[in-house]
C-alpha positions as a printed Julia matrix, in Angstrom:
141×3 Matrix{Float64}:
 150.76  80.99  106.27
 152.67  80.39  109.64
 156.46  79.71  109.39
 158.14  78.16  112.01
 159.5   81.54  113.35
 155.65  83.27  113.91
 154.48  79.44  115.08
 157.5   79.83  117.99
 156.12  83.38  118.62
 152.39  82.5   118.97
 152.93  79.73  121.45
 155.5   81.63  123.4
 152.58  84.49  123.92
 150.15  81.24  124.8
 152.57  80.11  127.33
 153.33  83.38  129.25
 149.27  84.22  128.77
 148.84  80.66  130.6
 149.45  81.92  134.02
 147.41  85.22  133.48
 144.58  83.01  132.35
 144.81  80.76  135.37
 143.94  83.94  137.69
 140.8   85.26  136.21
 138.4   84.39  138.58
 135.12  82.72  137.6
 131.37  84.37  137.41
 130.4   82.47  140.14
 131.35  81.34  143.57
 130.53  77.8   144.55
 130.9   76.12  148.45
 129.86  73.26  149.58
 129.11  73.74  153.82
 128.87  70.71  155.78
 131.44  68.64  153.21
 134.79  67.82  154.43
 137.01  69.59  152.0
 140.19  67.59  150.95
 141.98  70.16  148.71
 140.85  73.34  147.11
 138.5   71.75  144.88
 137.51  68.52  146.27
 135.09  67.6   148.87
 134.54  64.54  150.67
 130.56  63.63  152.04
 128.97  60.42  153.29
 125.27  58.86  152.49
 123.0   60.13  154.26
 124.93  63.52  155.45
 123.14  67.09  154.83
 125.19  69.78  152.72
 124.88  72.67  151.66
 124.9   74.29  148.66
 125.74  78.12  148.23
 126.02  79.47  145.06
 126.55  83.19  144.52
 126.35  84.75  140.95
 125.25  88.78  139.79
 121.63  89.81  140.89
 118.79  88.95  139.07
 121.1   86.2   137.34
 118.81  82.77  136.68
 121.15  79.82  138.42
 121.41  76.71  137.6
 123.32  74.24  139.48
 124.35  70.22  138.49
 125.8   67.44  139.58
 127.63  65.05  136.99
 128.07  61.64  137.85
 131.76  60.25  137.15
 133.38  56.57  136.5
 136.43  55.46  138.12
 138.73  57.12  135.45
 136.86  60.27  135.88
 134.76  60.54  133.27
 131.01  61.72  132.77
 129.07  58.48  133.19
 126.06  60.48  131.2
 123.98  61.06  134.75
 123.21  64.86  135.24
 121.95  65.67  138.85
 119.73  68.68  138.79
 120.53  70.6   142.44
 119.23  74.19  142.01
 117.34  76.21  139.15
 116.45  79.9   139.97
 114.67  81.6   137.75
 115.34  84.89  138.7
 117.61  85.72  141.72
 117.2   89.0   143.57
 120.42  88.89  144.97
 122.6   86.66  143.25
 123.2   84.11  145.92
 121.15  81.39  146.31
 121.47  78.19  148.81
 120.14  74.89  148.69
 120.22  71.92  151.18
 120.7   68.45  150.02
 120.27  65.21  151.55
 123.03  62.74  150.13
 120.61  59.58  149.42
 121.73  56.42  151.66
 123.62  53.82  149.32
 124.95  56.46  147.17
 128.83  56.28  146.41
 131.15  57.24  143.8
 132.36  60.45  142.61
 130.61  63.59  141.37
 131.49  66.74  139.94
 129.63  69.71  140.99
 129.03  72.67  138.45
 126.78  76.39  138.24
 126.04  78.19  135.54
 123.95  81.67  135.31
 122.7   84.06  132.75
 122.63  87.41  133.65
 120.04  90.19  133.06
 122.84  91.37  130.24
 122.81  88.17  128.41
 126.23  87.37  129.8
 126.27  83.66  130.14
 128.99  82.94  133.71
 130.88  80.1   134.97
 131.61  78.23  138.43
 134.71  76.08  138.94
 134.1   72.35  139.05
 134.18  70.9   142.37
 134.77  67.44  142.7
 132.89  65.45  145.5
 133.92  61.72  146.61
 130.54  59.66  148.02
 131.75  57.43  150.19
 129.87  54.9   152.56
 129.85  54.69  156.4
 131.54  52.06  157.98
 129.16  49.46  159.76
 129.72  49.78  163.29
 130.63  46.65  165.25
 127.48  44.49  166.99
 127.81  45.34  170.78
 126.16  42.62  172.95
């Protein structure tokens, strides 16, 4: 049983792991080209622009690739996106362009997974993307 001393001890190692932790980098590298980026993790597109998806995992890795739909609070809204499945990938990197539907808007969280050859199951960060709409232009006469 855990006394208070060990309990101090264990979550003094968690804290000074945290940072380590924070640094490993993921399995798999994730950009969005053609999306105005707004921070290191959060992209900005409008409907009806044309993006690009590049995901890059280890060779012959199948890729998967998703879009979750989010509420306002930033929650899944239960709406999965399917943006990329590769069965097999020769290199590792595969690319994808996608047509952001006209009326779409809200916000979406972007996400890749892969399985390697050796069963090793990889990660992407989550990239968050805002949909917003264009703004009508005036009526010239």
């Amino acid at each position: 049983m855990l006394n208070a001393l060990s309990t101090r001890s264990v979550l003094g190692l968690l804290v000074l792991a945290a940072p380590l932790m924070a640094i490993i980098p993921p399995g798999i590298d994730l950009q969005l080209a053609g999306a105005k980026q707004l921070s290191s993790f959060e992209y900005s597109v409008m409907s009806g622009d044309t993006i690009s998806l590049i995901v890059t995992a280890k060779p012959l890795a199948q890729i998967s690739a998703f879009a979750l739909q989010l509420d306002e609070n930033g929650e899944w809204t239960g709406v999965q996106i399917p943006l990329l499945d590769v069965e097999e990938s020769l290199s590792g990197k595969e690319s994808v362009e996608l047509v952001v539907p006209e009326g779409a808007k809200g916000m979406f969280e972007v996400k890749a997974v892969a399985l390697t050859a050796d069963g090793e199951v990889l990660h992407s960060v989550d990239l968050r993307v805002v949909v917003a709409q264009p703004c009508p232009s005036p009526i010239l006469n």
